[in-house]
N, C-alpha and C positions, 0 to 999 in steps of 0.2 A: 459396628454398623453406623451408631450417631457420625464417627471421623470421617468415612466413606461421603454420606451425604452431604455434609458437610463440605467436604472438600469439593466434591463435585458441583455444589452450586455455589463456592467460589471459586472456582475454574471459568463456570458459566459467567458470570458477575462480570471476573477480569476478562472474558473474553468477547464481551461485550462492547468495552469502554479500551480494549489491550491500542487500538490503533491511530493514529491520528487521522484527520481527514484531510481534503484535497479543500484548502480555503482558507487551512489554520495557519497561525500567524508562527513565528521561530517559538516564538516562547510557548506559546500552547502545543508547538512538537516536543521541545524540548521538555513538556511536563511530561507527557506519552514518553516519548523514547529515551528520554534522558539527556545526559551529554553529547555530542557529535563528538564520536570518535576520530573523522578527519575527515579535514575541511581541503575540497578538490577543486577548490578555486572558484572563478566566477567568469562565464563565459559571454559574451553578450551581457544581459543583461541576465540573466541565470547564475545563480548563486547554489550551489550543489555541496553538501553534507549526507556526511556518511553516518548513520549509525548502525546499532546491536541493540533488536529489540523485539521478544517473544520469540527467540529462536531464528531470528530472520536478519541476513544484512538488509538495511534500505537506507538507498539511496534517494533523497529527496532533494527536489529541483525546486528552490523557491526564485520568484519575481517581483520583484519590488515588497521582499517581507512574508511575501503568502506561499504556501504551497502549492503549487501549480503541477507539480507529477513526484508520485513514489513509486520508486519498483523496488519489489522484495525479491532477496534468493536466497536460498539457505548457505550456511557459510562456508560449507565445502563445497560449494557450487554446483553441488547435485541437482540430477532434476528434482521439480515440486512433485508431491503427489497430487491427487487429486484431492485429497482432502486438505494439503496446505492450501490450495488455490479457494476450494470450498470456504476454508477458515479467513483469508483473506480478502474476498469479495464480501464476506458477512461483516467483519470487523473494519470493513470502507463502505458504509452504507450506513448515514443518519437514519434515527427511526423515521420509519414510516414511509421508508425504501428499501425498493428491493433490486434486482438486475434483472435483464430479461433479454437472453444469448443474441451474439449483432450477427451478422453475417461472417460465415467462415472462409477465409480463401487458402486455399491448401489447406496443411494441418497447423495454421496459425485460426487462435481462437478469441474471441471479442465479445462483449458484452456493455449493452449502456445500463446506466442507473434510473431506474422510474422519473427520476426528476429532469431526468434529460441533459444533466449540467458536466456529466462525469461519466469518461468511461474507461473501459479495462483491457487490458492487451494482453495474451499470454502466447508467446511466439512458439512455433514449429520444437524450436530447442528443449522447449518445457521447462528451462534452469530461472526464469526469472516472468514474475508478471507484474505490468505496468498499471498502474491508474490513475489518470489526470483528467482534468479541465478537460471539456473539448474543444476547446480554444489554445490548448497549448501546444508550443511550435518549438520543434526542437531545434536550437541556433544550429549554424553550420560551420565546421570547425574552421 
């Protein structure tokens, strides 16, 4: 029973801290996620790295150094559940933030962050959800 509790609020613990956020710089992703498994070039001004991290690909979009959008999807490109998503929006939220649902248009669904600075995208598709800057502008191929 001691292993059980145990483990379960180190579960909690890492799943607190498991994500990086939308702001952090390469090296404070790369403490979170580790290595970039592959680097998908730089488009404009967008710098996009791939990693493997808590069960999840993501792809993160930095600008000038920072993170400015990550979207997660599971690595057989299955849809999320609803609890991935759950766990995802909780582990992209500094303390003392929460998210509070944006407007839905069709069955694509949205959400901003209490601080107003960040928000979340999780398309029709269900296979992948986004979360950046509201300020960030995805270049044009």
């Amino acid at each position: 029973m001691k292993a059980l509790t145990f483990a379960v609020l180190a579960w909690i613990a890492l799943a607190g801290t498991g994500f990086a956020r939308i702001g952090d710089d390469e090296k404070q992703i790369e403490a979170t996620y580790g290595k970039p498994g592959k680097d998908l070039g730089t488009h404009w001004d967008v710098h996009e790295l791939g990693y493997m991290s808590g069960g999840f690909m993501i792809l993160v979009d930095f600008v000038n150094g920072i993170s400015q959008r990550e979207g997660f999807a599971n690595p057989d490109t299955s849809p999320l559940s609803p609890q991935s998503v759950e766990d995802i929006l909780r582990m992209s939220a500094p303390e003392g933030t929460s998210w509070k649902k944006g407007p839905a248009s069709g069955d694509d669904r949205s959400w901003t962050r209490s601080d107003n600075k960040v928000i979340a995208m999780f398309p029709a598709l269900r296979k992948f959800v986004f979360v950046q800057d509201v300020n960030f502008v995805q270049p044009k191929q």
